[in-house]
Chimera marker file (.cmm) of the C-alpha trace (Angstrom):
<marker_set name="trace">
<marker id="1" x="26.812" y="-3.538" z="40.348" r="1" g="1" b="0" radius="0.5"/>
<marker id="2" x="24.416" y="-2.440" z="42.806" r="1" g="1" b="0" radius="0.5"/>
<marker id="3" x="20.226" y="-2.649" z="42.483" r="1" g="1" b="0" radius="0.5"/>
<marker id="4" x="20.137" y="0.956" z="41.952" r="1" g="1" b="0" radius="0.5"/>
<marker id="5" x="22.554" y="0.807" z="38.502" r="1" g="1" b="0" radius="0.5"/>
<marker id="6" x="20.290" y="-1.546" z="37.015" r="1" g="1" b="0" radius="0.5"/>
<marker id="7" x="17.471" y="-0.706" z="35.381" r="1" g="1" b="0" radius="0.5"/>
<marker id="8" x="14.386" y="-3.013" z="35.721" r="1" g="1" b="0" radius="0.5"/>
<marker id="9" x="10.992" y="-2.495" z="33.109" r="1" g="1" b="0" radius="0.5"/>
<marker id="10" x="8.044" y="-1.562" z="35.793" r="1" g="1" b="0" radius="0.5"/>
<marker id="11" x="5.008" y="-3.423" z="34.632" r="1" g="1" b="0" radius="0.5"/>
<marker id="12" x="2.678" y="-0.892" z="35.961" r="1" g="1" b="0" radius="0.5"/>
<marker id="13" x="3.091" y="1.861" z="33.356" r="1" g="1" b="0" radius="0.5"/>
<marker id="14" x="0.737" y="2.269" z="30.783" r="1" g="1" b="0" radius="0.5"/>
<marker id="15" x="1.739" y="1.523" z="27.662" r="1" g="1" b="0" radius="0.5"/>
<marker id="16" x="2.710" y="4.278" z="24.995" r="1" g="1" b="0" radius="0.5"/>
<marker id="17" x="0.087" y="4.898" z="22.376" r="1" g="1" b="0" radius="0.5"/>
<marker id="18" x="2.026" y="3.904" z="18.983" r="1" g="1" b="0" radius="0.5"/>
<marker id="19" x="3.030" y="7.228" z="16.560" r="1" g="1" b="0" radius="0.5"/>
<marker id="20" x="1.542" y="7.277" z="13.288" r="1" g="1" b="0" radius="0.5"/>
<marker id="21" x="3.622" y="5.435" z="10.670" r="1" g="1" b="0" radius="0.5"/>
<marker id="22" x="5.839" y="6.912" z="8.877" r="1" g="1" b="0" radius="0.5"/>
<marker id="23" x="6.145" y="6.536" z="4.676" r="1" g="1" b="0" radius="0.5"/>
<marker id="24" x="7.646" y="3.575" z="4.674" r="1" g="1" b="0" radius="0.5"/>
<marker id="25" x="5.333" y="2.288" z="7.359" r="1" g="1" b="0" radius="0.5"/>
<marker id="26" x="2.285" y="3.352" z="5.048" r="1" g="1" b="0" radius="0.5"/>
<marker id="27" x="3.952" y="1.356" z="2.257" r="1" g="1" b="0" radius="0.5"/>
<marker id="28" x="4.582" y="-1.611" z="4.509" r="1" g="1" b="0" radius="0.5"/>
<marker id="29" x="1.029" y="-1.373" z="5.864" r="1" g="1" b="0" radius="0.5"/>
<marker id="30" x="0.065" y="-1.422" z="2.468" r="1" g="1" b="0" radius="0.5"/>
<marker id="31" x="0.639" y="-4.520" z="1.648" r="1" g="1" b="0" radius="0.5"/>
<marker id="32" x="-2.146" y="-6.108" z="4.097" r="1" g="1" b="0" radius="0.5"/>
<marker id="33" x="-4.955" y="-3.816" z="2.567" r="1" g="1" b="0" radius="0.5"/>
<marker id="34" x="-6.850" y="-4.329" z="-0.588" r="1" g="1" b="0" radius="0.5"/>
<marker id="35" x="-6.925" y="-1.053" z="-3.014" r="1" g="1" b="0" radius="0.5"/>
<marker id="36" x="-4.459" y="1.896" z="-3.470" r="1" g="1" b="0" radius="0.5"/>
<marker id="37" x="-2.675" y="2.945" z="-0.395" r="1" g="1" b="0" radius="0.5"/>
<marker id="38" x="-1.741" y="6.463" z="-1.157" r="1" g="1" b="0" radius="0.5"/>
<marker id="39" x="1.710" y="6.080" z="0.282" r="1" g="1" b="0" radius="0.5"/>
<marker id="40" x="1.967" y="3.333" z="-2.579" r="1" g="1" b="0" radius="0.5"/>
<marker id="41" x="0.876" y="5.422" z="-5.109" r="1" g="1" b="0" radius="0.5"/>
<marker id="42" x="3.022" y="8.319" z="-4.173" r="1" g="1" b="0" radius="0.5"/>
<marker id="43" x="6.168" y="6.032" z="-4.124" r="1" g="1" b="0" radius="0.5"/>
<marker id="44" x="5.141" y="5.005" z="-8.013" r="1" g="1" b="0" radius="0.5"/>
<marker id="45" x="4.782" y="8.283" z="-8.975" r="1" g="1" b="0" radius="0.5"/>
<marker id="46" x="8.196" y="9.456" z="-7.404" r="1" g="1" b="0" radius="0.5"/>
<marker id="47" x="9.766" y="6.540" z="-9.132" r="1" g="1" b="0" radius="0.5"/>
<marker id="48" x="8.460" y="7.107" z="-12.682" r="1" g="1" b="0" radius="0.5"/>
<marker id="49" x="9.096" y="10.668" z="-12.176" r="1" g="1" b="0" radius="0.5"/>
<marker id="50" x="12.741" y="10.010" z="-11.185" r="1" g="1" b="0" radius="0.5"/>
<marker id="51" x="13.114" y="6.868" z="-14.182" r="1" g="1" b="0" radius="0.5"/>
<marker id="52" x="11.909" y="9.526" z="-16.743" r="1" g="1" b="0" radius="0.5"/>
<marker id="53" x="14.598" y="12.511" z="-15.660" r="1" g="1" b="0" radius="0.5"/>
<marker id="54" x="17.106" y="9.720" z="-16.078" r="1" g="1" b="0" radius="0.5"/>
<marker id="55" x="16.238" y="8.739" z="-19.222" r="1" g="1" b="0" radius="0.5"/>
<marker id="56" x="15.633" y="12.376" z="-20.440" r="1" g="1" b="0" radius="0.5"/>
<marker id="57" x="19.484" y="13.047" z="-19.376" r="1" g="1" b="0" radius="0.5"/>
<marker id="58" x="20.288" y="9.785" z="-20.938" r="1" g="1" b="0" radius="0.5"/>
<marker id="59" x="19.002" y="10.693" z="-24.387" r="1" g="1" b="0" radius="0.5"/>
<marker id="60" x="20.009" y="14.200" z="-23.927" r="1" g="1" b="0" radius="0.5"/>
<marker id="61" x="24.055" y="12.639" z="-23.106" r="1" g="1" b="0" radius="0.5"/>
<marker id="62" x="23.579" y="10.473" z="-26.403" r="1" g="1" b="0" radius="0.5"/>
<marker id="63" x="22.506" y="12.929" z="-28.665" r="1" g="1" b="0" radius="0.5"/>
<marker id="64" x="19.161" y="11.691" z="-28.722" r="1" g="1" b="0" radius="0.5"/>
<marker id="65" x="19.822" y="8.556" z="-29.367" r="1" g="1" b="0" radius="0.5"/>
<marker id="66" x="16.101" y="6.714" z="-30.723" r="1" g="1" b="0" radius="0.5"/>
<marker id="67" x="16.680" y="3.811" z="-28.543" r="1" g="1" b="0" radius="0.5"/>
<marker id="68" x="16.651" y="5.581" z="-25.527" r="1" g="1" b="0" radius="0.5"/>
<marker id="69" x="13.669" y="7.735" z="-27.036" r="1" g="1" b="0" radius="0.5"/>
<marker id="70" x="11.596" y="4.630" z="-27.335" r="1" g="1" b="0" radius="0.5"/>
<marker id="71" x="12.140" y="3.789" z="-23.761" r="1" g="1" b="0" radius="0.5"/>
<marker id="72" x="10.846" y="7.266" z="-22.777" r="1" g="1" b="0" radius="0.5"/>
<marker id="73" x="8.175" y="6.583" z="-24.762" r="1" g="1" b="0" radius="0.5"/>
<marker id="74" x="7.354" y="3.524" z="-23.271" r="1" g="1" b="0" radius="0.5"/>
<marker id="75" x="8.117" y="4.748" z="-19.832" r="1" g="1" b="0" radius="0.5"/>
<marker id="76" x="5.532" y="7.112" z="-19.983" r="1" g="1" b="0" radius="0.5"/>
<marker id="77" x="3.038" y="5.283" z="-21.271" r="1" g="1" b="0" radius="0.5"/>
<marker id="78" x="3.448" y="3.270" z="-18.540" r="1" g="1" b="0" radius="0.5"/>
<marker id="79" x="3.120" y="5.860" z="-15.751" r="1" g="1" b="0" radius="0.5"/>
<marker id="80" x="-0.092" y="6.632" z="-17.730" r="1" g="1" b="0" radius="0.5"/>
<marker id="81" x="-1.934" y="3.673" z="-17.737" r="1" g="1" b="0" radius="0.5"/>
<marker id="82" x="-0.962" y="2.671" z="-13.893" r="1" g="1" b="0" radius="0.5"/>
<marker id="83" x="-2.077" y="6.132" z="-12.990" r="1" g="1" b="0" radius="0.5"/>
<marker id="84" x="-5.763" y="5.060" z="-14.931" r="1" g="1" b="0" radius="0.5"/>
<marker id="85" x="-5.800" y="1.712" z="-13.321" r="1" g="1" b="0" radius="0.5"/>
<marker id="86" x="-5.071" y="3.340" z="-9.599" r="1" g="1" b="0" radius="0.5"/>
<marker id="87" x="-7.822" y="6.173" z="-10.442" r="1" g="1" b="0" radius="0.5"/>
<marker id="88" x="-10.289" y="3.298" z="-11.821" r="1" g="1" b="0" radius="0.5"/>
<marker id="89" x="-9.517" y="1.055" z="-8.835" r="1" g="1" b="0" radius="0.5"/>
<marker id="90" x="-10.244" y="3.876" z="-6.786" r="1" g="1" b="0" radius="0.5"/>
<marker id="91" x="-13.448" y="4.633" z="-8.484" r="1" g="1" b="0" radius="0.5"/>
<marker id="92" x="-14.453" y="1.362" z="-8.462" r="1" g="1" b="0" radius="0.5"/>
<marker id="93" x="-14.191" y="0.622" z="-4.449" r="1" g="1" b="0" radius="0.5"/>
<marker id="94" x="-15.893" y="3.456" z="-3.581" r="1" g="1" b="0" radius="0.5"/>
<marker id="95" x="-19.228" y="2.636" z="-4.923" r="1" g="1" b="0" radius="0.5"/>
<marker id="96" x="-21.911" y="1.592" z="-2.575" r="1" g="1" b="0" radius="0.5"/>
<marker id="97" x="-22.940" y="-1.079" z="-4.627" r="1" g="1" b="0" radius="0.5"/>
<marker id="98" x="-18.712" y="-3.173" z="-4.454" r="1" g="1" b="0" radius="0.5"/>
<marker id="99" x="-19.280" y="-3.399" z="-0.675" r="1" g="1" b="0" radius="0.5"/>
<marker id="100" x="-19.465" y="-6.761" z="0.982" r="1" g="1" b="0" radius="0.5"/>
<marker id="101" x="-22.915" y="-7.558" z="2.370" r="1" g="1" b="0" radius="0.5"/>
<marker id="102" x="-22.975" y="-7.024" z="6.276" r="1" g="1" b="0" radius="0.5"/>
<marker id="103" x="-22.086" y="-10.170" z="7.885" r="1" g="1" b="0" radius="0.5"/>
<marker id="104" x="-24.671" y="-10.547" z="11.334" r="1" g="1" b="0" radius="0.5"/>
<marker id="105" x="-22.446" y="-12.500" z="13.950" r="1" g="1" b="0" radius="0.5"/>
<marker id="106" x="-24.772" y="-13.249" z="16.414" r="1" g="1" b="0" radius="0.5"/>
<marker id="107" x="-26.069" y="-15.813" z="13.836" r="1" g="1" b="0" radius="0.5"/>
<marker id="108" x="-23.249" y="-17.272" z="13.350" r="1" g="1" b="0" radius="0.5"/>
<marker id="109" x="-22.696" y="-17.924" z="17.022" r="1" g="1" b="0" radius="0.5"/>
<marker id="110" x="-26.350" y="-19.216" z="17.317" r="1" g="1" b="0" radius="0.5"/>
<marker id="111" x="-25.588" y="-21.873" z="15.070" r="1" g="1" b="0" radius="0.5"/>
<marker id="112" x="-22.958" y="-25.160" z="16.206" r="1" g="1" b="0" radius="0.5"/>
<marker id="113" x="-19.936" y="-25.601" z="14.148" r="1" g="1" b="0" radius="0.5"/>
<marker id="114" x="-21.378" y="-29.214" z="13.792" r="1" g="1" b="0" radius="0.5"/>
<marker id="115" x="-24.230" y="-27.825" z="11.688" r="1" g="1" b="0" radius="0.5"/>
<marker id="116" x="-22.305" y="-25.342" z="9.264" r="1" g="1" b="0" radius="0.5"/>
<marker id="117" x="-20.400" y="-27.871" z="8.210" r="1" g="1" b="0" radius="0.5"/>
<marker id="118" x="-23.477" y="-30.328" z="7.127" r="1" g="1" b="0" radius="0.5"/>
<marker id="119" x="-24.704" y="-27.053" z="5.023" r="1" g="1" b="0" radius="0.5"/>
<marker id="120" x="-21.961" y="-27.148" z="2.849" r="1" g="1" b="0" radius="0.5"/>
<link id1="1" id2="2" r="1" g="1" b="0" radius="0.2"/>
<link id1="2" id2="3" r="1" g="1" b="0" radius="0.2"/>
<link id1="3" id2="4" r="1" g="1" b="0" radius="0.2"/>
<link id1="4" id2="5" r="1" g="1" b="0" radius="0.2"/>
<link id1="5" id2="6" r="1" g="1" b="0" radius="0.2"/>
<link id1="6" id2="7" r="1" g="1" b="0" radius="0.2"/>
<link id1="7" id2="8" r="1" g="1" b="0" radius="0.2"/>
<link id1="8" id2="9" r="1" g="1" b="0" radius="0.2"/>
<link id1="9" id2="10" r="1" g="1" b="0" radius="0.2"/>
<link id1="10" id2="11" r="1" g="1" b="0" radius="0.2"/>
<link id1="11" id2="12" r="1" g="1" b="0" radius="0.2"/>
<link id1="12" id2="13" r="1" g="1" b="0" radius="0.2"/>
<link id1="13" id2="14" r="1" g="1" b="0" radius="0.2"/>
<link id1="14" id2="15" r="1" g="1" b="0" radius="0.2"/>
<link id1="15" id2="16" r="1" g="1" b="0" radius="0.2"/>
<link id1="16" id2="17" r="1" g="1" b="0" radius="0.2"/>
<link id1="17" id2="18" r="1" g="1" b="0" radius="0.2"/>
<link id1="18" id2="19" r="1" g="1" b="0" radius="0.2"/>
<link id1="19" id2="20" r="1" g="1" b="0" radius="0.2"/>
<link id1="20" id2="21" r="1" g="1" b="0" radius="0.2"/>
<link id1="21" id2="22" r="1" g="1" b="0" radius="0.2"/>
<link id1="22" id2="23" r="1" g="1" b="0" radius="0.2"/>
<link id1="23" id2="24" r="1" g="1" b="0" radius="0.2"/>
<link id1="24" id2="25" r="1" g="1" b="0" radius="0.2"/>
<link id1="25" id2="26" r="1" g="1" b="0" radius="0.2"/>
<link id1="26" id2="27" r="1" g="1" b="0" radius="0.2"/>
<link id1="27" id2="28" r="1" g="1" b="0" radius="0.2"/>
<link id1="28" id2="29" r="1" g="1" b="0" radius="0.2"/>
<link id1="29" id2="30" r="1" g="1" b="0" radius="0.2"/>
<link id1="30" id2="31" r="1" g="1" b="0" radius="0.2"/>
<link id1="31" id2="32" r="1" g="1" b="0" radius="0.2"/>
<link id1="32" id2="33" r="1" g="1" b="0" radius="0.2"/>
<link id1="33" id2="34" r="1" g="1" b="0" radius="0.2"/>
<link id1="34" id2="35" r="1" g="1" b="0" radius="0.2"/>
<link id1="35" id2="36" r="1" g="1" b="0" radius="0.2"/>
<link id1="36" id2="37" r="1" g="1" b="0" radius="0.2"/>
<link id1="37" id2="38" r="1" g="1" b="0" radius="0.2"/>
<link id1="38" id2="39" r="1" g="1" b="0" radius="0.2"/>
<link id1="39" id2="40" r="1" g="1" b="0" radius="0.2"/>
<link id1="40" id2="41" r="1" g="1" b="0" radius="0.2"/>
<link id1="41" id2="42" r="1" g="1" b="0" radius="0.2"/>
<link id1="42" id2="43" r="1" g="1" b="0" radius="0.2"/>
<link id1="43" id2="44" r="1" g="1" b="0" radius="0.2"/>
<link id1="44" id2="45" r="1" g="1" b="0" radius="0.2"/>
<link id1="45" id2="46" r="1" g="1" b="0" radius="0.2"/>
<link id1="46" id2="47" r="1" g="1" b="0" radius="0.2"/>
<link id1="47" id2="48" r="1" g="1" b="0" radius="0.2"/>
<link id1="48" id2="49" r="1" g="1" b="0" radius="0.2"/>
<link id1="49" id2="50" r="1" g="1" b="0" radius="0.2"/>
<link id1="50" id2="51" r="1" g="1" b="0" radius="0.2"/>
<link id1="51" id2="52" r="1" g="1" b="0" radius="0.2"/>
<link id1="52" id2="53" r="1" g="1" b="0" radius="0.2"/>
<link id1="53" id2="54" r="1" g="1" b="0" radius="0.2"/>
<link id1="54" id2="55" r="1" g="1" b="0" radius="0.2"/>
<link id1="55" id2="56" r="1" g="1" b="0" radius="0.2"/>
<link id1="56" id2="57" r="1" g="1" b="0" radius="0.2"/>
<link id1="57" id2="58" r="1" g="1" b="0" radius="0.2"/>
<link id1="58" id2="59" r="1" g="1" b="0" radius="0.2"/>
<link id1="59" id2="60" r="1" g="1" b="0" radius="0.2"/>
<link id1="60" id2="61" r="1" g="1" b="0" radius="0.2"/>
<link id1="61" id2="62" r="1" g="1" b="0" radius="0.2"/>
<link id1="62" id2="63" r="1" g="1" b="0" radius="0.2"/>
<link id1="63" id2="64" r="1" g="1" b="0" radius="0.2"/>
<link id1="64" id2="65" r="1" g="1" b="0" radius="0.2"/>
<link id1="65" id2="66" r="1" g="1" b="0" radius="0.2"/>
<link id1="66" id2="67" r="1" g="1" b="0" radius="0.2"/>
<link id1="67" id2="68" r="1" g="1" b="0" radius="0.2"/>
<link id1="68" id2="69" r="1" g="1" b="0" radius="0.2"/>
<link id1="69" id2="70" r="1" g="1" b="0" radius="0.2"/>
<link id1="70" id2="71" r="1" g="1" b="0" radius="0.2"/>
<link id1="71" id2="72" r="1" g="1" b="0" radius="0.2"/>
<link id1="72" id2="73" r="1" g="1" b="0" radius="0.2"/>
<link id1="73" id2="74" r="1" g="1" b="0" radius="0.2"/>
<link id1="74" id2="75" r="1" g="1" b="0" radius="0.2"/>
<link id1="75" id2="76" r="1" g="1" b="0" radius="0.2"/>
<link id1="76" id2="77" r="1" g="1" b="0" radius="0.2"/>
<link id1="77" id2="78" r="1" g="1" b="0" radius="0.2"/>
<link id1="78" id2="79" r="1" g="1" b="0" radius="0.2"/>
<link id1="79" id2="80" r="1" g="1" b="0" radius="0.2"/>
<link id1="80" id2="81" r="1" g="1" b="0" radius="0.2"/>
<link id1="81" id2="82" r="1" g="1" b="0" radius="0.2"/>
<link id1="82" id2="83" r="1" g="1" b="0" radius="0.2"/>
<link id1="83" id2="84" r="1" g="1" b="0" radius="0.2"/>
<link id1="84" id2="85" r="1" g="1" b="0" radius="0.2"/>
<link id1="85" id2="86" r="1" g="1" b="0" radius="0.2"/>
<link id1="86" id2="87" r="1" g="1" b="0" radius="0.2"/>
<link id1="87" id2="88" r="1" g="1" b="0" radius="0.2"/>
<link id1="88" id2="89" r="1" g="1" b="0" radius="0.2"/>
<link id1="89" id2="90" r="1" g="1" b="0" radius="0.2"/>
<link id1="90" id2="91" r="1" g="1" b="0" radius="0.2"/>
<link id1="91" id2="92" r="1" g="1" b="0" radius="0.2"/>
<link id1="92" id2="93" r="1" g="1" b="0" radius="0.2"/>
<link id1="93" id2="94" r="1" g="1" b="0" radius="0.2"/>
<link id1="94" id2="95" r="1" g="1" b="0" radius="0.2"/>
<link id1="95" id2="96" r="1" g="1" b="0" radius="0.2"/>
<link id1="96" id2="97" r="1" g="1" b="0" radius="0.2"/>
<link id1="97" id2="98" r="1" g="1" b="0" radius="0.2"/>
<link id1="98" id2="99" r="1" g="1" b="0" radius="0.2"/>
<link id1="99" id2="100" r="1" g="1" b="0" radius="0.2"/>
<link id1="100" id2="101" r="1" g="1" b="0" radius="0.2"/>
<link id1="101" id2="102" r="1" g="1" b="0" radius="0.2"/>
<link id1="102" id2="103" r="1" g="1" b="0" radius="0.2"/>
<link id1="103" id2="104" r="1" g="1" b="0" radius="0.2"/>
<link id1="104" id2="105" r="1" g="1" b="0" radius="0.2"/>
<link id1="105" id2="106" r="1" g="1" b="0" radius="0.2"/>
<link id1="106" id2="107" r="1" g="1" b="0" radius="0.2"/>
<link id1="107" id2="108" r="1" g="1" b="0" radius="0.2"/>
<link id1="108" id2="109" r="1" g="1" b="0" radius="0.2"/>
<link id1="109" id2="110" r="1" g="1" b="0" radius="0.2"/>
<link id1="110" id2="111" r="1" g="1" b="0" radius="0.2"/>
<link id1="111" id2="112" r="1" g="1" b="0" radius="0.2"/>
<link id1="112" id2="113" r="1" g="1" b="0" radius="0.2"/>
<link id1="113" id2="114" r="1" g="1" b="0" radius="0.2"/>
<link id1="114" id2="115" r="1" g="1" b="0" radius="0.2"/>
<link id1="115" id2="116" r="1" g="1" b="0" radius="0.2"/>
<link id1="116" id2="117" r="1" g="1" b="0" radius="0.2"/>
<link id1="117" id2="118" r="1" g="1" b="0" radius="0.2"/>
<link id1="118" id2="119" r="1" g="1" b="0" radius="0.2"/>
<link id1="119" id2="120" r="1" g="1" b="0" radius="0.2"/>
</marker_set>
């Protein structure tokens, strides 16, 4: 093969900015931040959206059977109360007075490592 065929990686090019993240990226991303990613809490709500049509069929295919009823039921009740814990765990982070207090790092370099760890 000669030089020309092969392709070498030139050093000198800047680097790509990185595209957004896609949905599953979001939900991945997720994971690493406290709260309710939205990505997450559209992927719930697709989910018990698409558990209830398959339990409506299924009781609709079993002549309303009350078994499968009762799981509605249930499954619904539970899409309700996670969509009032996401809403109140929204609610809840956004007020002023659930932020951290600010954190002033140049006092923390002031101070030797030797010393913070008398203090405690």
């Amino acid at each position: 093969m000669s030089e020309a065929a092969t392709t070498h990686p030139v050093e000198d090019e800047p680097t790509k900015p990185q595209e957004e993240a896609g949905f599953v990226g979001l939900l991945v991303k997720s994971v690493f931040e406290p709260g309710a990613n939205p990505a997450v809490v559209m992927a719930m709500n697709v989910c018990f959206f698409l558990l209830i049509l398959t339990l409506f069929a299924l009781a609709f295919l079993t002549q309303w059977n009350k078994h499968v009823l009762l799981l509605l039921g249930v499954t619904l009740l539970l899409w309700g109360s996670m969509a009032w814990f996401v809403l109140e765990l929204t609610r809840v982070q956004n007020r002023p007075d659930n932020m951290p207090p600010p954190i002033d790092l140049d006092s923390l370099e002031d101070r030797p490592a030797d010393e913070s760890k008398k203090e405690k």
